[in-house]
C-alpha positions as CSV (number, residue, x, y, z in Angstrom):
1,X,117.1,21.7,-15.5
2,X,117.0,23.8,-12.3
3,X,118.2,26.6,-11.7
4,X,121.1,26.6,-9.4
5,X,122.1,28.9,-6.8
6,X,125.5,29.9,-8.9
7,X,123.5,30.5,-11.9
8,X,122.1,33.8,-9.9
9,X,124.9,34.6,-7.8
10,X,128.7,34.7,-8.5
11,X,130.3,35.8,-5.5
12,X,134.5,36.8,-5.9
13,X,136.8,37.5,-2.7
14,X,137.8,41.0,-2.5
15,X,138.9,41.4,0.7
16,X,140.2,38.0,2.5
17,X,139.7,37.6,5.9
18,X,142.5,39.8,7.3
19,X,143.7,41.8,10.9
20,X,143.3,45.2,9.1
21,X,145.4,47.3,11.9
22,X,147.4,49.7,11.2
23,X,146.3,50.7,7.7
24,X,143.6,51.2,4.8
25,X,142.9,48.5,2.6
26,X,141.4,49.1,-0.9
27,X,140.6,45.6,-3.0
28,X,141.4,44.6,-6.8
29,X,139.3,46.3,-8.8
30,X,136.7,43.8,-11.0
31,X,134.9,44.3,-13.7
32,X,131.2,44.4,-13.4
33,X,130.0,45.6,-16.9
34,X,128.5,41.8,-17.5
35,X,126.3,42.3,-14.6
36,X,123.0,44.0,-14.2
37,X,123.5,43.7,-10.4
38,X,125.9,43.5,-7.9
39,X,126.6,44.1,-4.4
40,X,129.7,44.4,-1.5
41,X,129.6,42.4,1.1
42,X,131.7,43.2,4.4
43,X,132.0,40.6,6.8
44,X,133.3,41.4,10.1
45,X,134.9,39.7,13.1
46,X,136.3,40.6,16.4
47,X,137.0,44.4,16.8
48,X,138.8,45.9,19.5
49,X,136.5,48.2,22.0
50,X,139.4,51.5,21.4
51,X,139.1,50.7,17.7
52,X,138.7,53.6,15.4
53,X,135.4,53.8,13.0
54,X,136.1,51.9,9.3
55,X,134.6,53.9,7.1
56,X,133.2,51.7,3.8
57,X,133.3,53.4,0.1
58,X,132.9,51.9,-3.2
59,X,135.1,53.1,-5.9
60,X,134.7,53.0,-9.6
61,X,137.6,53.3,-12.8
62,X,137.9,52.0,-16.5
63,X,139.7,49.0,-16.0
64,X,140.9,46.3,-13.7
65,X,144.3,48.6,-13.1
66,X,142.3,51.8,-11.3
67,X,142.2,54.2,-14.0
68,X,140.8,57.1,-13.1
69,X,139.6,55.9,-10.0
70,X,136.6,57.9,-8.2
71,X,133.7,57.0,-5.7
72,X,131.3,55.1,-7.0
73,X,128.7,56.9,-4.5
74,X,125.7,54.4,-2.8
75,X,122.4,55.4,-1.6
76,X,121.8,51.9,0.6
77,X,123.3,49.7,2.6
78,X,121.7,47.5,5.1
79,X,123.2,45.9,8.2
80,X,122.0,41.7,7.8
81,X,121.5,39.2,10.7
82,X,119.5,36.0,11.6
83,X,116.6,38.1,12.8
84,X,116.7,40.1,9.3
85,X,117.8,43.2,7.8
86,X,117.8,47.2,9.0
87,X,119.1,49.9,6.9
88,X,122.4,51.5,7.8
89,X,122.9,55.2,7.7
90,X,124.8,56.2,4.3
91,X,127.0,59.9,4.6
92,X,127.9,60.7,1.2
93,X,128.5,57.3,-0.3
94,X,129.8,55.7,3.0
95,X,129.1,53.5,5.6
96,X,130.9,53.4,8.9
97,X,131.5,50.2,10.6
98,X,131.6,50.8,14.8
99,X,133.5,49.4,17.3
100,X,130.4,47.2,18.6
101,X,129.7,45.7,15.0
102,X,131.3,42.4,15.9
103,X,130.4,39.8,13.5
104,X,128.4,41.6,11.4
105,X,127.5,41.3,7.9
106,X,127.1,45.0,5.9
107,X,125.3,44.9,2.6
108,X,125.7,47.6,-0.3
109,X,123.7,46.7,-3.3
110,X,124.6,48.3,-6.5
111,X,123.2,48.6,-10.3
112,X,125.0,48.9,-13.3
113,X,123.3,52.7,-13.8
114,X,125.2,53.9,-11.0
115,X,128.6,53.7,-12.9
116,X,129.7,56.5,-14.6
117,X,129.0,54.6,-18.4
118,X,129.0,57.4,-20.5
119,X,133.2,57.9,-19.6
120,X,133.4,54.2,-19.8
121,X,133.4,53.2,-16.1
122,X,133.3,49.4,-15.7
123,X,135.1,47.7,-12.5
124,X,134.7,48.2,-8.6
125,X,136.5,48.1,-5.4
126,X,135.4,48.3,-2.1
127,X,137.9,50.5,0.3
128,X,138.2,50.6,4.0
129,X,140.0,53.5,6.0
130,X,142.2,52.4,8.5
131,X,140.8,51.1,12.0
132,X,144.0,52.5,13.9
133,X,146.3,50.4,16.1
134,X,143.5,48.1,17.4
135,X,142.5,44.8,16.1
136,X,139.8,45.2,13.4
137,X,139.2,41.1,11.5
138,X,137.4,42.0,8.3
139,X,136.7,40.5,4.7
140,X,134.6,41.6,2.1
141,X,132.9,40.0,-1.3
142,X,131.4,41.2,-4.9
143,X,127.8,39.5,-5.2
144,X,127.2,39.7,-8.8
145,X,123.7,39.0,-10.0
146,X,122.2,39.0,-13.6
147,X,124.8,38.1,-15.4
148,X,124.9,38.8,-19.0
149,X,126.6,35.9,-20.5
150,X,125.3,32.2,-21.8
151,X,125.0,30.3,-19.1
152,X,124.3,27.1,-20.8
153,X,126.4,24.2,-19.7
């Protein structure tokens, strides 16, 4: 049987499409620990010229309730569009997303080594400071890849 897309990937909805004015958004927190890989995906749509930078972390607890919630900090991130990929700039485990990054698509792939294991880290959330008082449309997605389970059918 072929392999299907769905066998790689399982993407999950963090962030629905949403006008993120006025405030900061952090998503459910998912467990990853059946993963070898995973990434964020950050979509975005229209953004106001006057709009204030979103900056983009990635945080890390125990469980799918945010215990003992800290960054989960990232090395890459990449910026993706029809003509390809080009790395973004990452300040301490951040990305920033610009006024002039209508309808772009912000990658931040991930491995399971980068969570704290040892002090039983398992689940991520992706969290987005607030764009100010000016339209900002944004979503955001968990990739995971390599999952560790049966996947016979």
């Amino acid at each position: 049987m072929a392999c299907r897309t769905s066998d790689l990937v399982l993407p999950i909805t963090l962030i629905a499409p949403i006008d993120a004015t006025g405030g900061a958004i952090t998503s459910s927190y998912i467990d990853v620990s059946g993963s070898e890989n995973f990434a964020i995906v950050v979509k975005t749509g229209v953004l106001a010229s006057a709009m204030t930078d979103i900056a983009v972390t990635v945080k890390q607890a125990t469980d799918t309730s945010g215990t003992s919630t800290k960054a989960l900090v990232y090395t890459e991130a990449y910026t993706c569009l029809a003509a390809g990929k080009t790395a973004e700039t990452v300040t301490t485990g951040s990305i920033t997303i610009e006024a002039d990054d209508d309808g772009k698509v912000f990658v931040i792939p991930l491995r399971q080594e980068q969570l704290d294991a040892d002090n039983s880290f398992k689940t991520v959330a992706v969290a987005l400071s607030t764009p100010g008082s000016n339209v900002a449309l944004v979503s955001a997605t968990l990739h995971l890849a390599g999952q560790r389970y049966n996947k016979t059918v």
